[in-house]
LUMDREN-988066 format. One record per residue (C-alpha): residue in one letter; x, y, z; residue number from 1. Coordinates in steps of 0.001 Angstrom, whole numbers. Layout:
N
{site "A", {X, Y, Z}, NUM}
...
This chain:
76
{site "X", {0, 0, 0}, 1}
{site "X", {1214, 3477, -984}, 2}
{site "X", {624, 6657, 1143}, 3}
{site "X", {-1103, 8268, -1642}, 4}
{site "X", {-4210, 10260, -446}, 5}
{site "X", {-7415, 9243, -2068}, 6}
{site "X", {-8168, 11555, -4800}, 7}
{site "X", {-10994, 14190, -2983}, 8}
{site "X", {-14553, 13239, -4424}, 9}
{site "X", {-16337, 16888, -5511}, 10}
{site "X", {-19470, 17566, -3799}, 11}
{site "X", {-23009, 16642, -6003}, 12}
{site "X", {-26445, 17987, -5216}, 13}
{site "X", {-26853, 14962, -3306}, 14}
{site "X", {-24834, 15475, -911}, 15}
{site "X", {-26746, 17228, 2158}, 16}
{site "X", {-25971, 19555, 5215}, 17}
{site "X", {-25815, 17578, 8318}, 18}
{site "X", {-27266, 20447, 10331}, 19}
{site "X", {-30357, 21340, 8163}, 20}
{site "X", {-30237, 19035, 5031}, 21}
{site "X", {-29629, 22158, 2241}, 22}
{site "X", {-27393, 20838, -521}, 23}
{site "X", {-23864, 20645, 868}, 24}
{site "X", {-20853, 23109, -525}, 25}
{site "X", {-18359, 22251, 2374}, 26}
{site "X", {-17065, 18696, 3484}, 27}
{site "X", {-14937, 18493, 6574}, 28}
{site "X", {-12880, 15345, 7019}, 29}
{site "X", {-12211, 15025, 10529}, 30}
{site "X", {-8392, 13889, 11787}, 31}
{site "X", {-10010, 10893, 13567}, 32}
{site "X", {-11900, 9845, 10415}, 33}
{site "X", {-15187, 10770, 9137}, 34}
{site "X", {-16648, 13864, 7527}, 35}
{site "X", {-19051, 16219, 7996}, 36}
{site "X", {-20841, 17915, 5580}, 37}
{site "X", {-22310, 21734, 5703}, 38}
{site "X", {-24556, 24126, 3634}, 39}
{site "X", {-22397, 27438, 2865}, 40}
{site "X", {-24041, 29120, 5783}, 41}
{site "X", {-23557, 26535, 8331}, 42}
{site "X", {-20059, 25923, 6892}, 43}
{site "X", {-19256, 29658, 7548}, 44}
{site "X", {-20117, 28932, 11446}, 45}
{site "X", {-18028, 25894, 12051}, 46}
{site "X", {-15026, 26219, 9826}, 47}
{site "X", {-12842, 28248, 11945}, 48}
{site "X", {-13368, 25612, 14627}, 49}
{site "X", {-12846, 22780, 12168}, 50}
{site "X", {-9848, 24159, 11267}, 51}
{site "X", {-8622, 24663, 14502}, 52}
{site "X", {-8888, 20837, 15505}, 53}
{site "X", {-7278, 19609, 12192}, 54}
{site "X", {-10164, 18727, 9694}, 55}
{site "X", {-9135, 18804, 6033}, 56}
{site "X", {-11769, 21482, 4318}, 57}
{site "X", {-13130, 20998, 1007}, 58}
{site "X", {-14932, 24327, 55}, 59}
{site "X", {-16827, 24367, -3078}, 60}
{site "X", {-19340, 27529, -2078}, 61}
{site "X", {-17741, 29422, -4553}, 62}
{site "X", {-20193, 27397, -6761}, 63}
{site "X", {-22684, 29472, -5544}, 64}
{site "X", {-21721, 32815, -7527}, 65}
{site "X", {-20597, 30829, -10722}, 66}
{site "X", {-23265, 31346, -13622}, 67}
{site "X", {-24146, 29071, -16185}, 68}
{site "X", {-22982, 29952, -20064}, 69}
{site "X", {-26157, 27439, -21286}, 70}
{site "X", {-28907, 26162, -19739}, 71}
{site "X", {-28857, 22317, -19097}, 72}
{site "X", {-30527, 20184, -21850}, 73}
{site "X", {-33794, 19736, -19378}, 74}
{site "X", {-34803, 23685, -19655}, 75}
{site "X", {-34176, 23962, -23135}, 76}
């Protein structure tokens, strides 16, 4: 066995907020193992504290101020 990291899986609308069940943007994968995953919002309130005890942060809320170029093939 190598002691490559596991490439980091990106976030899908599936994946939900474990405090209120919005789509997740944040994932924080805790030192012990396990993640936890957040809304933007609730991200915003935990993250300095996540941070603090070690967890590896995956932040995709930037996703949230992107804008489509096309629509997707459903709405056109």
């Amino acid at each position: 066995m190598t002691g490559a990291l596991a490439p980091v899986k990106p976030l899908t609308a599936l994946d939900r907020c474990d405090r209120c069940g919005a789509q997740a943007y944040i994932r924080a994968t805790l030192p012990v193992g396990g993640e936890l995953l957040f809304c933007a919002h609730h991200g915003r309130q935990h993250i300095a504290a996540l941070r603090e005890k070690g967890a590896d942060i995956l932040d995709e809320s930037a996703r949230l101020s992107e804008t489509r170029s096309t629509a997707p093939n459903d709405e056109r």
